[in-house]
Backbone as CSV, one residue per row, in Angstrom:
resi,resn,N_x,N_y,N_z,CA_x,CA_y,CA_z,C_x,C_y,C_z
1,UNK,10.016,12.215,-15.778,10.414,10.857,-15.376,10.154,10.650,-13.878
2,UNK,9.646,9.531,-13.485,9.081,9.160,-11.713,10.227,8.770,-11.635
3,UNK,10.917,9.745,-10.208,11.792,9.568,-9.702,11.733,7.868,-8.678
4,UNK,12.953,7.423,-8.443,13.230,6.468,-7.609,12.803,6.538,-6.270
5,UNK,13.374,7.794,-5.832,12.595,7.999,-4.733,10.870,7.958,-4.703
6,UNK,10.432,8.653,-5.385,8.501,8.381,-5.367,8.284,7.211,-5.945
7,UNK,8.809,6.704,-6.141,8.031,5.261,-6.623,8.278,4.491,-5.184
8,UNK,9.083,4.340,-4.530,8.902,3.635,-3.317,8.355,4.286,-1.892
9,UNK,8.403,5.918,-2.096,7.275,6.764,-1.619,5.692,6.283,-1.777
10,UNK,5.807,5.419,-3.008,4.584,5.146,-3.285,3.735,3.813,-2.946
11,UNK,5.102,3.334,-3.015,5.008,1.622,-2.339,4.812,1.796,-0.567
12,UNK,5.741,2.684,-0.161,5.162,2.827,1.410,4.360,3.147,1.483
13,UNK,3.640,4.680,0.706,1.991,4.149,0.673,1.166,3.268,1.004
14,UNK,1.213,2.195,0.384,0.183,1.642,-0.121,0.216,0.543,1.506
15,UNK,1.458,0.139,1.002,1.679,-0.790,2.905,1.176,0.237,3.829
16,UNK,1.224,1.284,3.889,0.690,2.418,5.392,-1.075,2.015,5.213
17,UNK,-1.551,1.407,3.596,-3.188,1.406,3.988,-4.022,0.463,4.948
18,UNK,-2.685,-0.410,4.598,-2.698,-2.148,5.741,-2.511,-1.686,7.158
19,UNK,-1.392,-0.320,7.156,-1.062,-0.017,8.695,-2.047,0.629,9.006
20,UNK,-2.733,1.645,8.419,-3.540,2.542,8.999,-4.265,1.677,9.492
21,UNK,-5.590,0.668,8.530,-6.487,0.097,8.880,-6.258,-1.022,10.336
22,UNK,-5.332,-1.319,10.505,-5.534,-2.133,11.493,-5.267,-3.690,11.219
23,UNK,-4.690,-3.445,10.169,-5.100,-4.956,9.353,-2.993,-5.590,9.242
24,UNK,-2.993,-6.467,10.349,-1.502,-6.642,10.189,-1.648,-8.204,9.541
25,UNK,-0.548,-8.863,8.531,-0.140,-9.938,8.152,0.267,-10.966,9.136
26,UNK,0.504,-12.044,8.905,0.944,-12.851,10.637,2.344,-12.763,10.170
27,UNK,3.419,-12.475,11.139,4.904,-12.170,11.259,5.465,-14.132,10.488
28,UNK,6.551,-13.686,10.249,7.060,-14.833,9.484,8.047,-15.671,10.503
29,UNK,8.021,-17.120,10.043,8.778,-17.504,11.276,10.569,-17.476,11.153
30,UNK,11.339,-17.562,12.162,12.478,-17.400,11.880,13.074,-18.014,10.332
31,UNK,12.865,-19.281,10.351,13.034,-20.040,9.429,12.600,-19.219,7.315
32,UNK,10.844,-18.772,7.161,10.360,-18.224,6.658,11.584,-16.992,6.610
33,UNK,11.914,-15.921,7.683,12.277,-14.797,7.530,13.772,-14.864,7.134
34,UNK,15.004,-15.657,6.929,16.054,-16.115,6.284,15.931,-16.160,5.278
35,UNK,14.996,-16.896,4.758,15.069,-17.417,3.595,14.734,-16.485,2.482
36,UNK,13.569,-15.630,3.060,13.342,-14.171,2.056,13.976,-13.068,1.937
37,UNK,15.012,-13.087,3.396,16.107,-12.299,3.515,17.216,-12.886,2.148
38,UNK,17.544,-14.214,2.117,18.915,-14.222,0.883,18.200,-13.593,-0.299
39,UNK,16.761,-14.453,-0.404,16.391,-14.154,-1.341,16.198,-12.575,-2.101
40,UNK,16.198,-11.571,-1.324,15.784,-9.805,-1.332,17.397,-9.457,-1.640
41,UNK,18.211,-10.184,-0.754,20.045,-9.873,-1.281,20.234,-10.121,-2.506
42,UNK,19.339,-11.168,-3.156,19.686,-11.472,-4.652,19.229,-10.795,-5.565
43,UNK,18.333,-9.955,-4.853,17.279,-8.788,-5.787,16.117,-9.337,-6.027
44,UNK,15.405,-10.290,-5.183,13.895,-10.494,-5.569,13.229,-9.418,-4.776
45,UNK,12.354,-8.964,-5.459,11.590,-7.656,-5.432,10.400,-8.267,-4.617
46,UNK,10.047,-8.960,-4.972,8.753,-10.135,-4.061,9.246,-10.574,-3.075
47,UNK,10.213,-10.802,-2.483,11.068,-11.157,-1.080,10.908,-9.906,-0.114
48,UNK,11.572,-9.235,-1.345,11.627,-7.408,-0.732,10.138,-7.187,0.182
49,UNK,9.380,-7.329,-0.706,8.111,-6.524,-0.354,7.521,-7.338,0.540
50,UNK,7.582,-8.939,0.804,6.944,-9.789,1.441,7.839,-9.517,2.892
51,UNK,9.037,-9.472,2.809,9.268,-8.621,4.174,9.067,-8.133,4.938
52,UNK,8.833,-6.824,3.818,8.374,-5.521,4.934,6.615,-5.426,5.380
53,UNK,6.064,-6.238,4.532,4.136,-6.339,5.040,4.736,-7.274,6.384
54,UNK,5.699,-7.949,5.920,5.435,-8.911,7.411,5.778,-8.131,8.906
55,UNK,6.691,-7.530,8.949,7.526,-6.518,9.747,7.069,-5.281,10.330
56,UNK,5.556,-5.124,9.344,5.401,-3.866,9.712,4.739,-3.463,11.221
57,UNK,4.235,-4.315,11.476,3.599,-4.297,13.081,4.818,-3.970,14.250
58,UNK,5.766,-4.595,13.877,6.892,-4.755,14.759,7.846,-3.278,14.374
59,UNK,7.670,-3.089,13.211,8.589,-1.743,13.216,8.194,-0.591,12.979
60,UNK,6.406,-0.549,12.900,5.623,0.452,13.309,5.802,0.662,14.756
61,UNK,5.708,-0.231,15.728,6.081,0.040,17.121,7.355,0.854,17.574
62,UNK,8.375,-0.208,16.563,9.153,1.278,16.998,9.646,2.278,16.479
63,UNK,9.469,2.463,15.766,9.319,3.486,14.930,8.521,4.757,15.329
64,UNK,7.456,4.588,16.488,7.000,5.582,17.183,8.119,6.153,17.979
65,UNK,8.903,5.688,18.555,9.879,6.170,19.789,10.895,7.340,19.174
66,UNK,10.938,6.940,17.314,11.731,7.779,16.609,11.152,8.717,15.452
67,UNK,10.035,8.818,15.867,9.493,9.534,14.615,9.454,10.863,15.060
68,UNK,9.695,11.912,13.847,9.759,12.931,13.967,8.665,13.638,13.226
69,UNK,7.390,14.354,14.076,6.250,14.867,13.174,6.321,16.193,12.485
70,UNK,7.577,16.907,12.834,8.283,17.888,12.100,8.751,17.927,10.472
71,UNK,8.796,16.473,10.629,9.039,16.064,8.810,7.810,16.409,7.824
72,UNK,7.219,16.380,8.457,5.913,16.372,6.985,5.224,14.930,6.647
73,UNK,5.875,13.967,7.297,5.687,12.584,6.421,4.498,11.500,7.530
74,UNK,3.965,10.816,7.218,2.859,9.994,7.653,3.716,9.092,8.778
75,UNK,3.367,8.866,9.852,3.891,7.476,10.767,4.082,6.655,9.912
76,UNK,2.724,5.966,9.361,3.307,5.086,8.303,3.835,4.743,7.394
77,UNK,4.067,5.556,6.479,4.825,5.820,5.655,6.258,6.052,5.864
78,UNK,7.090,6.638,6.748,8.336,6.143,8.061,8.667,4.808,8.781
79,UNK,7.548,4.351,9.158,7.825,3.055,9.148,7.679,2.229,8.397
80,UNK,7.331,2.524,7.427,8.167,1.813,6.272,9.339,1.783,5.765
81,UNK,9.531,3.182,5.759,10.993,3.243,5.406,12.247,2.751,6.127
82,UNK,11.371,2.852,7.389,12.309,2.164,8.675,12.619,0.878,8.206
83,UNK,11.692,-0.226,7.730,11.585,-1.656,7.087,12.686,-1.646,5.922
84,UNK,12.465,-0.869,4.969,13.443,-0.765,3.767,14.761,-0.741,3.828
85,UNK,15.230,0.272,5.110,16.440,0.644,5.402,16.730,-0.128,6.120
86,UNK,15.941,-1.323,7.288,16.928,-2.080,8.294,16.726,-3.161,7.454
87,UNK,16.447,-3.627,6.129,16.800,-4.943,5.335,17.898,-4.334,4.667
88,UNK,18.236,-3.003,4.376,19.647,-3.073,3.819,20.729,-2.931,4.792
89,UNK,20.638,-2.833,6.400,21.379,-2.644,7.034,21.453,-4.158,7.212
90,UNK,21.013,-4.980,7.092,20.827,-5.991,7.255,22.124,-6.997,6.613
91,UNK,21.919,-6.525,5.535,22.816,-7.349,4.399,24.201,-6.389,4.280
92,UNK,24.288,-5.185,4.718,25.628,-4.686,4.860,26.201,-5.353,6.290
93,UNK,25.565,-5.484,7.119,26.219,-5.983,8.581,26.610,-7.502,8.181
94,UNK,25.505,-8.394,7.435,26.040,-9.551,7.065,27.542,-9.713,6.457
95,UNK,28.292,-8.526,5.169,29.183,-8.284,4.726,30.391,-8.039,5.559
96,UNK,30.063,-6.904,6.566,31.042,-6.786,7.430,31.320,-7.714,8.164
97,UNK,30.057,-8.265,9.231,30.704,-9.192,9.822,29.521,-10.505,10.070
98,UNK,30.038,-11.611,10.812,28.870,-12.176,10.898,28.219,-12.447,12.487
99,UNK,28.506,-11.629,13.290,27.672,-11.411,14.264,26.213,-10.827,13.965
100,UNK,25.501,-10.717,14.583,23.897,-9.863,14.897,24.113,-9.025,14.921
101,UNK,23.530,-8.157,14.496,23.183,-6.238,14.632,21.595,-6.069,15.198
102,UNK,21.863,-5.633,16.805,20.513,-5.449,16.990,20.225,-4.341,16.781
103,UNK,19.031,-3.302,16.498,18.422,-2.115,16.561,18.932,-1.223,17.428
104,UNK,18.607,-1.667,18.808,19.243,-1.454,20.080,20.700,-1.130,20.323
105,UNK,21.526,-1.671,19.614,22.944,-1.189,19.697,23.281,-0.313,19.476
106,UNK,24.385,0.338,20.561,25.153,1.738,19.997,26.041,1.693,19.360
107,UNK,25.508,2.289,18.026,27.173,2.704,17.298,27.745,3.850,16.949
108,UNK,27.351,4.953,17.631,28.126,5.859,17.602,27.671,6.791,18.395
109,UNK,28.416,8.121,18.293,27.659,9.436,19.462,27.921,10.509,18.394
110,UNK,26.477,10.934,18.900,26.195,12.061,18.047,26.997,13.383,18.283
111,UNK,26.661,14.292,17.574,27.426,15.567,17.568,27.343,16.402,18.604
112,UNK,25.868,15.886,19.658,25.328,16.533,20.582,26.167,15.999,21.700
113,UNK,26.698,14.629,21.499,27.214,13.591,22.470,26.672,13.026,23.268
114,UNK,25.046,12.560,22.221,24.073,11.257,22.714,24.655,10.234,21.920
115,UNK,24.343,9.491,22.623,24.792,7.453,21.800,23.375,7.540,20.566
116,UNK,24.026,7.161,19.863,22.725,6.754,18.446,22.489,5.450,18.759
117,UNK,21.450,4.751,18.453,21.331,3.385,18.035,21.568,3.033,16.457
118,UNK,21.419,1.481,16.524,21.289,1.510,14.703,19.615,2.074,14.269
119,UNK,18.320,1.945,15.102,16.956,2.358,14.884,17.196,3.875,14.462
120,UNK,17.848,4.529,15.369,18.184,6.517,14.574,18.626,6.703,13.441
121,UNK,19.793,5.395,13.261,20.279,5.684,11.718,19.785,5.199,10.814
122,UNK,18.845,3.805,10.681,18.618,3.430,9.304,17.118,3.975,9.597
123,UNK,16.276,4.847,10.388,15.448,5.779,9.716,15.722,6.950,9.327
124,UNK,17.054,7.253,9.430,16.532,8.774,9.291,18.080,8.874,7.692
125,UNK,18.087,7.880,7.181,19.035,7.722,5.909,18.150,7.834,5.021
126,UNK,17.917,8.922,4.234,17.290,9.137,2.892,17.575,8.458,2.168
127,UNK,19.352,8.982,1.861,19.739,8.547,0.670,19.901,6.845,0.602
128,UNK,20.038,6.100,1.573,19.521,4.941,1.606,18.048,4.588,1.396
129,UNK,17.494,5.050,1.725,15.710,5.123,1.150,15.541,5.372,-0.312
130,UNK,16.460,6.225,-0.705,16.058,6.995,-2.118,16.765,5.593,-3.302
131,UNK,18.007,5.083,-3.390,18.894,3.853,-3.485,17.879,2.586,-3.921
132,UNK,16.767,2.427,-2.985,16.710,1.163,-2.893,15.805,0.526,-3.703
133,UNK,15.410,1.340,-4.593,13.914,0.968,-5.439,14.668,0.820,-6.749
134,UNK,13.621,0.204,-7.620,14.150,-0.302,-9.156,13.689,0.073,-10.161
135,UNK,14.647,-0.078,-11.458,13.607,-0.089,-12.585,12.317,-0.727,-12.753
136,UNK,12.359,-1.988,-12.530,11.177,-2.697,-12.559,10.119,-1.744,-11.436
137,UNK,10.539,-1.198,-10.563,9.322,-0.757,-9.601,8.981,0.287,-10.423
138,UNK,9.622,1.086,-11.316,9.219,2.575,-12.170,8.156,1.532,-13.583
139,UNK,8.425,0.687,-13.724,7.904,-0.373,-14.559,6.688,-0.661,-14.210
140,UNK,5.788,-1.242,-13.496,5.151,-1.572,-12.727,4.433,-0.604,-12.280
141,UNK,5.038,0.639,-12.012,3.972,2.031,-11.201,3.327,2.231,-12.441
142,UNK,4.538,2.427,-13.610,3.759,3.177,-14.232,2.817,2.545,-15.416
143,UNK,2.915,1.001,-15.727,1.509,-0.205,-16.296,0.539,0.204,-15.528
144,UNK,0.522,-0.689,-13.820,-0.783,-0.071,-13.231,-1.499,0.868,-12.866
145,UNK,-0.786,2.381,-13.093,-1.439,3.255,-12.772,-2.034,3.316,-14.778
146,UNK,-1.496,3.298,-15.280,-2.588,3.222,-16.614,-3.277,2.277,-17.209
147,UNK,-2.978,0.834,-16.380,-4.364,0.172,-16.430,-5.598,0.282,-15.259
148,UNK,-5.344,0.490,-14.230,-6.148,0.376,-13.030,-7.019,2.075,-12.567
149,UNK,-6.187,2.915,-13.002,-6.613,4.441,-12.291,-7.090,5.213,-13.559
150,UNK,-8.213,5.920,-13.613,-8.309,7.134,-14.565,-8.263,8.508,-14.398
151,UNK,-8.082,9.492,-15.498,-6.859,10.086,-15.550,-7.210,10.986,-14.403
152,UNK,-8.338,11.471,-13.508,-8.280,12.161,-12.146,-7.664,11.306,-11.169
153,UNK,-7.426,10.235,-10.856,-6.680,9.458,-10.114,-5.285,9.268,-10.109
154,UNK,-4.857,9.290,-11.990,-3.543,9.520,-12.165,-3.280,10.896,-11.522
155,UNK,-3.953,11.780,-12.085,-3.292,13.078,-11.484,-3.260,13.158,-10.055
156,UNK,-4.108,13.301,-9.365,-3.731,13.108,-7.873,-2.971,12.649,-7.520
157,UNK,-2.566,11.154,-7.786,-1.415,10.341,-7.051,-0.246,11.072,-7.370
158,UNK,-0.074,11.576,-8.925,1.428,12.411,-9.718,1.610,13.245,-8.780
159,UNK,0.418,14.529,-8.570,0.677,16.011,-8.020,0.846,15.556,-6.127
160,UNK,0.193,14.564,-5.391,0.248,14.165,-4.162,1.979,13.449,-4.031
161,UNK,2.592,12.919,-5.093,3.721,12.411,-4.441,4.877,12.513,-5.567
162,UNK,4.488,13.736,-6.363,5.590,14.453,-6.713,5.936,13.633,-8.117
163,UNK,5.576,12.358,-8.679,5.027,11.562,-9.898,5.888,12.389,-11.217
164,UNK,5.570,13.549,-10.887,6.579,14.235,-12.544,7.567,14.854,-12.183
165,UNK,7.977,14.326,-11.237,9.722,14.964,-10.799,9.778,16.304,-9.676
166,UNK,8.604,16.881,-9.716,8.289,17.728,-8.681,7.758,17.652,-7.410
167,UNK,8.086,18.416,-6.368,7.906,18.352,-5.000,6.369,17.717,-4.792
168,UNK,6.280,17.017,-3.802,5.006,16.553,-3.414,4.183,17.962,-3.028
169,UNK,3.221,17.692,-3.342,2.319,18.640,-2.904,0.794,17.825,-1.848
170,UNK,0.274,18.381,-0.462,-0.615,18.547,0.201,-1.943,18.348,-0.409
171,UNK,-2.307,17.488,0.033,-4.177,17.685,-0.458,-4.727,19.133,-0.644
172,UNK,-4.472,19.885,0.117,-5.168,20.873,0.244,-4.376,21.864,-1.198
173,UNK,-3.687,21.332,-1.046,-2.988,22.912,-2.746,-3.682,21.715,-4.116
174,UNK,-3.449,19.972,-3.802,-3.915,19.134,-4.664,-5.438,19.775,-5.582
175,UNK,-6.399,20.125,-4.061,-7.675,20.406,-4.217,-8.068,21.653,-5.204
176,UNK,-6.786,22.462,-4.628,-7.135,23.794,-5.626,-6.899,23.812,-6.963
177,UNK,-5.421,22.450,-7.437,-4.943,22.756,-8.428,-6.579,21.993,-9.401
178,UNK,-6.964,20.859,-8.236,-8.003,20.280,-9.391,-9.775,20.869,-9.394
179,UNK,-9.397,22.065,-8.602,-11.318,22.653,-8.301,-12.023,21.819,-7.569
180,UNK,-11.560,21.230,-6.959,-12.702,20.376,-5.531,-12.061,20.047,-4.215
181,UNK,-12.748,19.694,-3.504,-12.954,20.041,-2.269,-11.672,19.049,-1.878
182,UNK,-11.219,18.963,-0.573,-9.974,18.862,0.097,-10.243,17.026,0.536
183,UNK,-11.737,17.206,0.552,-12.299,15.512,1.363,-12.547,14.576,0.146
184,UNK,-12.769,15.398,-1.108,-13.062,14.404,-2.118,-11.492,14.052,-2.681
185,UNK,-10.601,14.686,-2.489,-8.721,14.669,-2.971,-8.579,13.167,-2.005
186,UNK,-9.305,13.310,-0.380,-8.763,12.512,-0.037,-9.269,11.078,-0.487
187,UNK,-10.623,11.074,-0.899,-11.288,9.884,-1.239,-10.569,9.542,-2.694
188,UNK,-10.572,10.462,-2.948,-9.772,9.577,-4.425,-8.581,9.159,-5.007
189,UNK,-7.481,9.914,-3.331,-6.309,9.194,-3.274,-5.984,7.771,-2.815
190,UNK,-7.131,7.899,-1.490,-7.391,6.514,-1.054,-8.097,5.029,-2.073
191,UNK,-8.920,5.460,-2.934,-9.273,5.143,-3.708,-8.576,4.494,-4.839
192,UNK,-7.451,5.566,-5.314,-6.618,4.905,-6.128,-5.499,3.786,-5.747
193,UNK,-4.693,4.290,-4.369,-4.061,3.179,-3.505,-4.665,1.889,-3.509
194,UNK,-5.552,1.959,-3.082,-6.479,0.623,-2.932,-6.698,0.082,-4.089
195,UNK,-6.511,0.409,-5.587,-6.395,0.089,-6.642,-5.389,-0.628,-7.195
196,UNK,-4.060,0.507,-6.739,-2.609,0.087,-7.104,-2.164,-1.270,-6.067
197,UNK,-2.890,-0.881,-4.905,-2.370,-2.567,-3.644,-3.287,-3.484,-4.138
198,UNK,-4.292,-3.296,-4.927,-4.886,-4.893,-5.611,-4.050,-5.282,-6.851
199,UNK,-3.631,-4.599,-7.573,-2.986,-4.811,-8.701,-1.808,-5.552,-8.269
200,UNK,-0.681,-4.417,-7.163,0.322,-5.511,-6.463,0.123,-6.679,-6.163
201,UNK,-0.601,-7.114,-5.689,-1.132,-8.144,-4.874,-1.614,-9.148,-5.971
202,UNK,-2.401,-8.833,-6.712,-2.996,-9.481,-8.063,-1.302,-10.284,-8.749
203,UNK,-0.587,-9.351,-8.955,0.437,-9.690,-9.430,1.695,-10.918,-8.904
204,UNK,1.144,-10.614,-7.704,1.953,-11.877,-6.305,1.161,-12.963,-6.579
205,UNK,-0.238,-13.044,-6.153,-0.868,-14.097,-6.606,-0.368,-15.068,-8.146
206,UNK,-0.444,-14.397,-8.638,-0.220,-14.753,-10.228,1.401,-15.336,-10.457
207,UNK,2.138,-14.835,-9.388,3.391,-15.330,-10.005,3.526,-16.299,-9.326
């Protein structure tokens, strides 16, 4: 069974192909960014996601100041998660109270007895990361990856982000498990992404 967590492992993916390339969305205007905010509190999944493409320029930036390359995990793919986690910090601060929560604010001191911001905590909350994805997103991964990808593409994406419940595994162990080379793992991961973000996208259009 595709865990909750890799399925939105998988969705930051696909947004990191927009980040890598260079290719940012135009930011939404205040007005625009409210309105997709109630809407993502109500559980639209298309609010959700139209969000974080919009955001990502702005919280790829900072998201450098806090990234840790000790993790294992892609810049972009972190700042995404950074996106995921400050729309749910978002709507819990709305609950508590109704002042602003900036990034920038201190709310607490660490164990070391540095000040945290809220930017330290809603990246580095898994289990808020792991939380936030849906049935419908396990729905959806798993239609388009068996209409859009064949079955060397399925496997890569499964064994690259852990797809059958097991640990992600590295291109390079990917390569051995499938007998080829380490550069063709990467072309045909990229390959399939770019498959699964037309299908997303196909699917936005359409609705």
């Amino acid at each position: 069974m595709i865990s909750a967590a890799a399925i939105l492992m998988l969705s930051s993916m696909l947004y990191s192909l927009r980040l890598s390339s260079g290719s940012f969305p135009k930011p939404l205007s205040a007005k625009e960014e409210q309105e997709y905010l109630e809407k993502a509190a109500a559980g639209d999944l298309e609010a959700r996601n139209i969000l974080i493409e919009r955001n990502l320029r702005l919280v790829a930036h900072m998201a450098v100041s806090t990234f840790d390359a000790g993790k294992g995990i892609r810049l972009a793919t972190y700042a995404a998660r950074c996106v995921e986690n400050e729309i749910l910090m978002h709507f819990r601060s709305q609950r508590k109270s109704a002042s602003d929560v900036s990034l920038s604010d201190y709310i607490e001191t660490g164990k070391d007895g540095t000040a945290l911001s809220l930017m330290d905590v809603v990246c580095q909350d898994d289990d808020m990361f792991d939380r936030i994805s849906s049935r419908e997103d396990v729905r959806l991964l798993r239609q388009y990856m068996g209409e859009v990808l064949d079955d060397r593409e399925q496997k890569v994406l499964t064994l690259r982000y852990g797809l059958d419940g097991k640990e992600p595994l590295p291109q390079r162990e990917v390569a051995q498990q499938c007998n080829i080379s380490r550069s063709y793992i990467s072309r045909i991961e990229k390959k399939a992404l770019e498959k699964l973000r037309s299908a997303f996208e196909g699917k936005r259009e359409d609705g």
